[in-house]
N, C-alpha and C positions, 0 to 999 in steps of 0.2 A: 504494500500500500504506500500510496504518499504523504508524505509527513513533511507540512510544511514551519519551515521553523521564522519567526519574529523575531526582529532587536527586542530584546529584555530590557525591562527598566533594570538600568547595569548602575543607579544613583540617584541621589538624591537630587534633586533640580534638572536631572540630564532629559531632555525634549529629544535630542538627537545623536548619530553618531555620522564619522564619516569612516568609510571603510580604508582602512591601510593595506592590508596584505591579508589575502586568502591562502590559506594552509593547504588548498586542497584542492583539485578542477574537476569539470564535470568529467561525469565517469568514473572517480575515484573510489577505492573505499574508502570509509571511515567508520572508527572504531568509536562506541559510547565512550563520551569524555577526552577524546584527541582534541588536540587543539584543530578550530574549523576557520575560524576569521579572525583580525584584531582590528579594533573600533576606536576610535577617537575620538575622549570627550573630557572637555576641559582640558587640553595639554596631555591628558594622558592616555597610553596607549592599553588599552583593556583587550587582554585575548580571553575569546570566548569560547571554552567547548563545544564539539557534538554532542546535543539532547539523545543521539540515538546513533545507534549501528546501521548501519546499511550504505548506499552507493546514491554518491551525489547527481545528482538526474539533474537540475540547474540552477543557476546563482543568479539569482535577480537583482544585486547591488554590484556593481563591478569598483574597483581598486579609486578612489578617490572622489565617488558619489555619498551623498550625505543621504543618511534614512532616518527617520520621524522612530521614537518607542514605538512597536506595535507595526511596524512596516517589513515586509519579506526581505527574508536576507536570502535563503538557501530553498529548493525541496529536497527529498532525502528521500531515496524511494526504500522500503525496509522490507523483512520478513521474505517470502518467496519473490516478491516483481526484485527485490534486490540483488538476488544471487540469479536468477532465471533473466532479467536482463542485459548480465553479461556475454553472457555467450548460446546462440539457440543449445540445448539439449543431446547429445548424442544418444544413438540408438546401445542398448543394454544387448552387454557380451554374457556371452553364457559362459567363459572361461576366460579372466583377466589375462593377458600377456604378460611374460615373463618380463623382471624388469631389466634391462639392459644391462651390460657392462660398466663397473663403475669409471672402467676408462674411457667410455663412449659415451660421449652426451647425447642425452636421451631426445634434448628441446636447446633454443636457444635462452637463454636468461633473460632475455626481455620477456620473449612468448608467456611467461608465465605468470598465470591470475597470481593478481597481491594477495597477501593473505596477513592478518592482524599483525604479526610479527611482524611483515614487511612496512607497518609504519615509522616513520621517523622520529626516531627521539631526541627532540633538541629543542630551548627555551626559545620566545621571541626575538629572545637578543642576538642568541646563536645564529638565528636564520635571517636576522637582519644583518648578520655579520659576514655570515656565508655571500646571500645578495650583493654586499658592500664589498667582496673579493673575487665575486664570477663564480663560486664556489657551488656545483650541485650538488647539495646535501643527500641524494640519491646515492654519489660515489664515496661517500665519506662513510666508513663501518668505526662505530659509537666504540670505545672502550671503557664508559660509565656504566656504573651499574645499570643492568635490566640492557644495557647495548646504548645507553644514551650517550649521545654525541657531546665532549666538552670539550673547551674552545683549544686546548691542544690537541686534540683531533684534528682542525680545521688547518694547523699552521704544518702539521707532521704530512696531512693527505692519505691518511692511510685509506686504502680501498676498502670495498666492503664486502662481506663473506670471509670463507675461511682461507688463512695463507696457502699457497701453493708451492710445490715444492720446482714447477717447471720454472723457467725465468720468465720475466714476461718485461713488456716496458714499464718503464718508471712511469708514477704519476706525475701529471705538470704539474708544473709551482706555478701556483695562482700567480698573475698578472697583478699591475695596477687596478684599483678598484675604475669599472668604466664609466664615462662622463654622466651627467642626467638624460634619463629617457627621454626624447621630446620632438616632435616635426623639425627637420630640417626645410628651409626654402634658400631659394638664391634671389640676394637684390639688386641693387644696382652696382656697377664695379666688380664684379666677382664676390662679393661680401657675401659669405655663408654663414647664415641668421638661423640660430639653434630657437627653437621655441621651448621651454621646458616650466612645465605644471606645475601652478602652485599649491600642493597638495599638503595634507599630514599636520604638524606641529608646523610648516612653516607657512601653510592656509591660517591658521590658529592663530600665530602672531601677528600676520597680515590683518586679519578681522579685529583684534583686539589692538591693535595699535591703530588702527581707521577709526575705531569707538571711541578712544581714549580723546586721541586729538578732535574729533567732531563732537564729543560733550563737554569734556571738562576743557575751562577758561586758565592756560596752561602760563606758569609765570616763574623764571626761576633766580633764586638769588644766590650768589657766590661769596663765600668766606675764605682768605689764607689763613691756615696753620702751622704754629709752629712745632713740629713733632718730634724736636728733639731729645725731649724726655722718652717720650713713648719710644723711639727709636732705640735707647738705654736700657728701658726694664724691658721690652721686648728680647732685645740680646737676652739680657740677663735670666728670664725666664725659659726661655727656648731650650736651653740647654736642659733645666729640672725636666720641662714637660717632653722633648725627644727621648728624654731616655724610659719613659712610658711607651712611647712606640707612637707618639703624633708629633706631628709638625705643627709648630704655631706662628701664624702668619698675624698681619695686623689688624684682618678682620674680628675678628672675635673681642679684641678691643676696642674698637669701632662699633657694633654691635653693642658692647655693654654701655658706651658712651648715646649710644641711639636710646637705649632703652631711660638713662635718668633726661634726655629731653621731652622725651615721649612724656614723663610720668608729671613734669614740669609744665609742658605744653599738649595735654590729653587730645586738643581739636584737632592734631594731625595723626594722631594711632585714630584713623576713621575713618567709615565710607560711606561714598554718599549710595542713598535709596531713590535714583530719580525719579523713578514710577510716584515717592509717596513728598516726592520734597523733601525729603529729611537726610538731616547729617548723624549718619550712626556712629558714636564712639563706645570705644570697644576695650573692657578694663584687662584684659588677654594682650599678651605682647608677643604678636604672634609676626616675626622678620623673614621676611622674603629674600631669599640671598637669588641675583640676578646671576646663572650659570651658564654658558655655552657648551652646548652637546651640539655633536657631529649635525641634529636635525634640524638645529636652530635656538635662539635661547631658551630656556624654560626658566620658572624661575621656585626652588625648593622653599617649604617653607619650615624656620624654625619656630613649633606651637612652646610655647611660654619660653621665650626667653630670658625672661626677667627673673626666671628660676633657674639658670642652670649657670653653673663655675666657668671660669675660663678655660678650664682644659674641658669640660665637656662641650663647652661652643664648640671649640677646637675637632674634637673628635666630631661634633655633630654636622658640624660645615661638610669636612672632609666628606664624612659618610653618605651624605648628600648628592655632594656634586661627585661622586666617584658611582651612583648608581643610577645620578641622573643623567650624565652621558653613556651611561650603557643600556637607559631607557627601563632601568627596573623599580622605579619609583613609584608607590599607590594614587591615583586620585588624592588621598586625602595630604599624602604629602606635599602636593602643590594645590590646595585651594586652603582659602581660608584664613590668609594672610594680611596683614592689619598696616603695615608696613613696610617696603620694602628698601633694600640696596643693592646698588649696582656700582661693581669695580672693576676694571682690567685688570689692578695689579701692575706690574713694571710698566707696562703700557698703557697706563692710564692717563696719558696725555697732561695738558694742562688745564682744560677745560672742557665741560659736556653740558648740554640740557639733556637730561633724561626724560622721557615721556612717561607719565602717570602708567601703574599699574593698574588701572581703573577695575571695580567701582573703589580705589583707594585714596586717598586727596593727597598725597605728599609720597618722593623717592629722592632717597639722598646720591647723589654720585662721587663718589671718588677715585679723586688723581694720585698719579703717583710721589712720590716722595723723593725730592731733590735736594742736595745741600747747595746752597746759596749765602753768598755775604750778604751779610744785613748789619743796619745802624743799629748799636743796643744803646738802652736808656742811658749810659754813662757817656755816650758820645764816642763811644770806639766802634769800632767795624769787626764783626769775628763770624766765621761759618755755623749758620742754622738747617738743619733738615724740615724745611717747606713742603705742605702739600696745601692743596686748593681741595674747598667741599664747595657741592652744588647741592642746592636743594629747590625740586618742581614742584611746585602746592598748583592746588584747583583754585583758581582767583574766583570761583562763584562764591567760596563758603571761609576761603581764607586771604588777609590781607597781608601785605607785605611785612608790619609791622611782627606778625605770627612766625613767620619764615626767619627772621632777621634774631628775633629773640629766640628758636628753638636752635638755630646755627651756632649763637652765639654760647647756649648751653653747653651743646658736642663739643665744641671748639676749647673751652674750659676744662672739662675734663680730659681731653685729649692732650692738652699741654701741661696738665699735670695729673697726668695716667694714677700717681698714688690716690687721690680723691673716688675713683672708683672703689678701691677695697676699704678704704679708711669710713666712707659714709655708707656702703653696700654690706659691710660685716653684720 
């Protein structure tokens, strides 16, 4: 029979999904609970199982189409039409053939109906990684438990089935990963114009950076800091918390400095409700740290920061953006976010407006850290480690005067990094 299956309500507010990557084509089998498609909603990529066994008969969403909760994704044909529509029937022997020699193949290896064993075992990351090197996970044999494919599989190429003992050709080494899929046309001058889809996580950022700038009233002010201190106990600290097994970068200080202006200046931990007119703040200090994954930015979020140490920022940043470039982060990890920051790090230039993570009213940006002569109050000249903060508020619901005084908080503690632990104890 046919069993057709529906986007699931896969969350809470999700209306839609847009399709990434199908695990399967028509004709396939698949096994109850194989991974069948992965959907995108909110930033994140949700793979969804087969509700059922049987042979994919058609797909009604193809790879970068967006479907409604409740809209067809798949049919599944099950039970007899699923096994009886692979191949008509042969007529019944009254005495089965002997089977072959094992040194004479019997059939070609393609020729032969898949069978539940012969599914794939490997996570979304794996088969986005595979994709991302040319790699058919068809030819790659899993040595994870149960035969699942891990990501030294994918770099070693081992084949798949059992070794043989004849020689045969080596497998190829994956190439460069290949350009974006996409129409090619020719313009004028010979100019060969690639067209390539704005699909996935980078459709995502597309829409939500179009909303940002067409609702909120975007205005940003700039503060220098002197990070010379911070520059000092960072050294100084780095050393205690590496020999833990993390690195500590000057995020995490940053952060704890974000969280006493936040608590000082509450109307930016907030978001607005346009539908109702209202500015919601939010006593949760919940920091969006702005991350670059291979698909485009996303941005993690840490829920209460206002509770956790510096060496757990530390650990928690890391662990973050080390799962959000590999795309293994939940929904909940990037929604929900009250606040957020965006940094390059070394290359954080001299200056940024950051665009609203919208519905949020304020994103701080940070540059990097330079030493520079500057005039000190005694009138002599000696080298400070300078960096620039940016901060973009929503000019509907905040004035400049808001911006200027929550800068001037961060900016404070930042130039004397001990006031974080000495009033936060």
């Amino acid at each position: 029979m046919a069993f057709e299956f529906r986007l699931p309500d896969i969350g809470e507010g999700v209306a839609e999904g847009e399709v990434v990557q199908w695990f399967v084509k028509e004709g396939d089998s698949v096994a109850e609970d194989a991974p069948l498609v992965s959907v995108l909603t909110d930033k994140a990529n949700v793979e969804i199982p087969s509700p059922k066994a049987g042979r994919v008969a058609k797909i009604h969403a193809q790879v970068g189409e967006k479907v409604k909760v409740g809209g067809l994704l798949v049919t599944i044909e099950t039970g007899e039409a699923a096994s009886g529509s692979r191949s008509p029937p042969t007529p019944a022997q009254p005495t089965p053939p002997p089977a072959p020699p094992a040194s004479v193949p019997s059939a070609s290896p393609a020729a032969a109906a898949p069978t539940a064993s012969d599914r794939i075992l490997a996570s979304p990351y794996l088969r986005r990684l595979a994709a991302e090197k040319g790699i058919d996970l068809r030819t790659v044999r899993g040595t994870g438990p149960g035969g699942r494919i891990t990501e030294a599989d994918l770099t070693s190429g081992t084949p798949p089935g059992p070794t043989s003992t004849a020689p045969g050709p080596a497998p190829a080494t994956p190439s460069a990963p290949p350009p974006p899929a996409g129409s090619r046309t020719m313009g004028d001058g010979g100019d060969v114009q690639t067209r390539v889809p704005i699909r996935g996580i980078r459709r995502a950022i597309s829409d939500r950076m179009s909303l940002s700038t067409h609702t909120a009233a975007h205005f940003t002010y700039v503060e220098e800091v002197d990070a010379s201190e911070l520059v000092l106990l960072r050294d100084r600290m780095a050393k205690h918390v590496e020999k833990q097994g993390t690195k500590l970068s000057y995020l995490p200080f940053i952060v704890k400095a974000v969280v006493a202006g936040l608590r000082a200046h509450p109307r930016l931990n907030a978001t607005m409700d346009d539908a109702k007119s209202e500015l919601v703040l939010h006593s949760a200090f919940n920091v969006g740290i702005a991350t670059a994954a291979p698909d485009g930015l996303i941005v993690p979020v840490v829920h209460g920061a206002d509770r956790l140490s510096l060496l757990e920022l530390a650990r928690g940043i890391a662990d973050l953006a080390e799962r959000g470039r590999a795309g293994k982060l939940s929904r909940a990890e990037l929604t929900g976010g009250t606040f957020t920051i965006t940094s390059l790090g070394a290359l954080g230039g001299v200056l940024a407006t950051p665009i609203l993570n919208y519905p949020e009213v304020a994103i701080l940006g940070v540059h990097k850290i330079q030493r520079r002569p500057v005039y000190r109050a005694d009138g002599t000249i000696g080298p400070a480690d300078l960096m620039n903060l940016s901060v973009s508020l929503d000019h509907r619901v905040l004035d400049g005067i808001e911006g200027a005084q929550f800068l001037a908080t961060v900016k404070g503690y930042l130039e004397d990094p001990h006031r974080m632990f000495a009033e936060m104890a």
